[in-house]
C-alpha positions in Angstrom: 6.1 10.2 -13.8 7.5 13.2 -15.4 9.3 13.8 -18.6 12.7 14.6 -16.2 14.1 11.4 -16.1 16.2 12.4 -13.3 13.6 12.3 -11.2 11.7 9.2 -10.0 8.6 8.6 -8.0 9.1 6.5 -4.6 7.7 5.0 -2.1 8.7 2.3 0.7 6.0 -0.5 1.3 5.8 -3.6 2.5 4.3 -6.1 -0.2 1.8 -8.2 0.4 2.8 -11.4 -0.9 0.2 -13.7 -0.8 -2.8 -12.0 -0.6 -4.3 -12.0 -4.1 -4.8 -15.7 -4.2 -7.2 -15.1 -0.7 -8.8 -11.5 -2.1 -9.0 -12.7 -5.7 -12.5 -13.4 -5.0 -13.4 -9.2 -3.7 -11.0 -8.3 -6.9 -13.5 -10.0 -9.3 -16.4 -8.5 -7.7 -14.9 -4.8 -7.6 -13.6 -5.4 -11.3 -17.8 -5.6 -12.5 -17.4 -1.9 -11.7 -15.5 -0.5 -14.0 -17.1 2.6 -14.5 -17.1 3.6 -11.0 -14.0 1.6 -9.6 -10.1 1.5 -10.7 -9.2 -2.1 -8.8 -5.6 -2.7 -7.5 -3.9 -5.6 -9.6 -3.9 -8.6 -7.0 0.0 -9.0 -7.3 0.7 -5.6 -6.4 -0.9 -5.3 -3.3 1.1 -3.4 -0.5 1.1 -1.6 2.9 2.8 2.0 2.1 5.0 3.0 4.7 6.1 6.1 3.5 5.3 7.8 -0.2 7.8 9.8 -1.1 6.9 11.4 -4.5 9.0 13.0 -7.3 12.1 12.4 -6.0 15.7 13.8 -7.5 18.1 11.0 -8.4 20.8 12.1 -6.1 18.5 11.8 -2.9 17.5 8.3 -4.5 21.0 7.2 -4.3 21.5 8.4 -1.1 18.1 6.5 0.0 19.4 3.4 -1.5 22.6 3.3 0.7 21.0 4.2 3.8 18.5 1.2 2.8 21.3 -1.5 2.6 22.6 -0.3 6.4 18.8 -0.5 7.7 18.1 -2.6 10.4 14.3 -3.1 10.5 14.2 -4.5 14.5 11.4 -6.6 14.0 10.7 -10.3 12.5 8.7 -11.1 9.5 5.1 -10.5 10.8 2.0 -12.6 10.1 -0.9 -10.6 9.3 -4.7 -12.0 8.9 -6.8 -9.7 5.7 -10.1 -9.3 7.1 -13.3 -7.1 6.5 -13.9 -4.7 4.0 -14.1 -0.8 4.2 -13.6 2.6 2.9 -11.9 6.0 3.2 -13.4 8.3 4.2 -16.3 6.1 4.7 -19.3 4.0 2.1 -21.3 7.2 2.0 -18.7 9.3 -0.2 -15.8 6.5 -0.6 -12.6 7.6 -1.8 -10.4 3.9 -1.6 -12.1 0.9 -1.0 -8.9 -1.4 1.7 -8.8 -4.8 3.1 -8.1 -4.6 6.9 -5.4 -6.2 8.4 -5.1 -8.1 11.6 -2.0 -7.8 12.8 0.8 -6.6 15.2 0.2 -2.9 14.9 2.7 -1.4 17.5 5.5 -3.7 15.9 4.2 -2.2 12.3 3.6 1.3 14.1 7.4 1.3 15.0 8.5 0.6 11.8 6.8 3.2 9.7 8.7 5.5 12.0 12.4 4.1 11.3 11.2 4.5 7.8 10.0 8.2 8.6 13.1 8.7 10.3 15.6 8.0 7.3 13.6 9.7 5.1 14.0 12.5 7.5 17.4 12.8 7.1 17.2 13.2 3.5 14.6 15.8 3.7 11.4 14.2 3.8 8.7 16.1 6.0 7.3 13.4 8.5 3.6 12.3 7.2 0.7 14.3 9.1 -1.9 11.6 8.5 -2.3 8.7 11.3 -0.4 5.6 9.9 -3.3 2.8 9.2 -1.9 0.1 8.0 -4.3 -1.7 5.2 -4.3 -3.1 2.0 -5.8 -0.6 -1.0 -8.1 -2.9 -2.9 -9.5 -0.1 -5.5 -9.2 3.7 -6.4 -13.3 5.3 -6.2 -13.5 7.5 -9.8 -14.1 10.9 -9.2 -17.4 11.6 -7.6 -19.0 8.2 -7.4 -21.6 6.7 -5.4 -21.4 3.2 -4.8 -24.1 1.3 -6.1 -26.4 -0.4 -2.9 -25.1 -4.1 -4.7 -21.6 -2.8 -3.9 -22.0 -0.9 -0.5 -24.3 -4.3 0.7 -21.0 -6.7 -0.2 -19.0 -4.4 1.5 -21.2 -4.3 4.8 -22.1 -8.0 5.1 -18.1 -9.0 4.3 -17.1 -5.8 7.3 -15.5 -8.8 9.5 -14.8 -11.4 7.0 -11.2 -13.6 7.4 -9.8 -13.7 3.6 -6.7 -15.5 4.3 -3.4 -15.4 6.4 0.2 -14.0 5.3 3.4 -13.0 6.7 4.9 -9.7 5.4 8.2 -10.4 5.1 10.6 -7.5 3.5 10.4 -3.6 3.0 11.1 -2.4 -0.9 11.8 1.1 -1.7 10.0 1.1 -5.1 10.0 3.0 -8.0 6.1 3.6 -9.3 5.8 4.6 -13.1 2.5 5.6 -13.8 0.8 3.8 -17.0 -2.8 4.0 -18.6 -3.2 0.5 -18.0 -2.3 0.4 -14.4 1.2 1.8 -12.2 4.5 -0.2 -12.7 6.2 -0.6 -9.7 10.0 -1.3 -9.6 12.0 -2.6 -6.9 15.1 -0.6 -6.3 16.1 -1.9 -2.6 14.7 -4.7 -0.7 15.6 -5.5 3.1 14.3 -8.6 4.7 12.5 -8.6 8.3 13.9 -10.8 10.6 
């Protein structure tokens, strides 16, 4: 965050509550590599529908409002976690995710109301595919995965951690902290 404390960094997600109990297990086992891996903390698990960055605190107020008048046109939806993975890929990994199972066109459909209100407060619409997952760790800078690490991940590819519903959209503030991001709720609208 900067030093401006008019500004704010945002994003819209939708939290993933209840999954850490299920992926405490694949937290543990990323957490032995500390050197190579920065691991999510279970609680804050989320899919990001839109990251919005530094944003001024006017346009924040004016995201808020349009928040509260949101209607989301879809229920709360149940989602399995399964298989491990990375972006771009094991050989040069960049995120290591949990995969979702899930209702994608229903998610698809709203990550674009979401892109759409941002829109109209001057928000350019993300260029990148949405692909809805959970981020389970941050890959340092230039690390390989050790084959210990890139094994689990292959042989647990299809595993079933546990089932969820996601069940509200947050617009969240994210301070960034040498321990670990603090995110804030500012807005919350339930699905359904």
């Amino acid at each position: 965050m900067t030093s401006d404390m008019s500004r704010m960094r945002l994003f819209f997600a939708l939290p993933a509550d209840g999954a850490d109990g299920p992926l405490r297990p694949v937290h543990e086992r990323l957490a032995a590599f500390p050197r190579l891996l920065k691991p999510v903390t279970p609680g804050l698990y989320h899919i990001t529908l839109k990251f919005l960055g530094e944003t001024d605190a006017e346009v924040c107020r004016r995201l808020r409002e349009a928040v509260r008048k949101l209607d989301p046109g879809i229920a709360a939806q149940p989602y399995a976690m399964k298989g491990l993975g990375a972006f771009p890929g094991l050989r040069r990994p960049r995120v290591i995710w949990c995969g979702l199972d899930l209702d994608a066109g229903a998610l698809a459909r709203l990550q674009r109301s979401i892109e759409e209100l941002c829109a109209v407060h001057g928000f350019k619409n993300e260029s990148r595919q949405f692909t809805p997952h959970l981020t389970l760790a941050r890959v340092r800078t230039d690390a390989r995965l050790p084959e210990e690490l890139t094994r689990f991940m292959t042989e647990n590819g299809a595993t079933v951690y546990g089932e969820s519903r996601f069940e509200r959209i947050v617009l969240f503030k994210s301070e960034l902290r040498r321990e670990g991001p603090v995110y804030t709720a500012l807005e919350e609208i339930r699905l359904g």
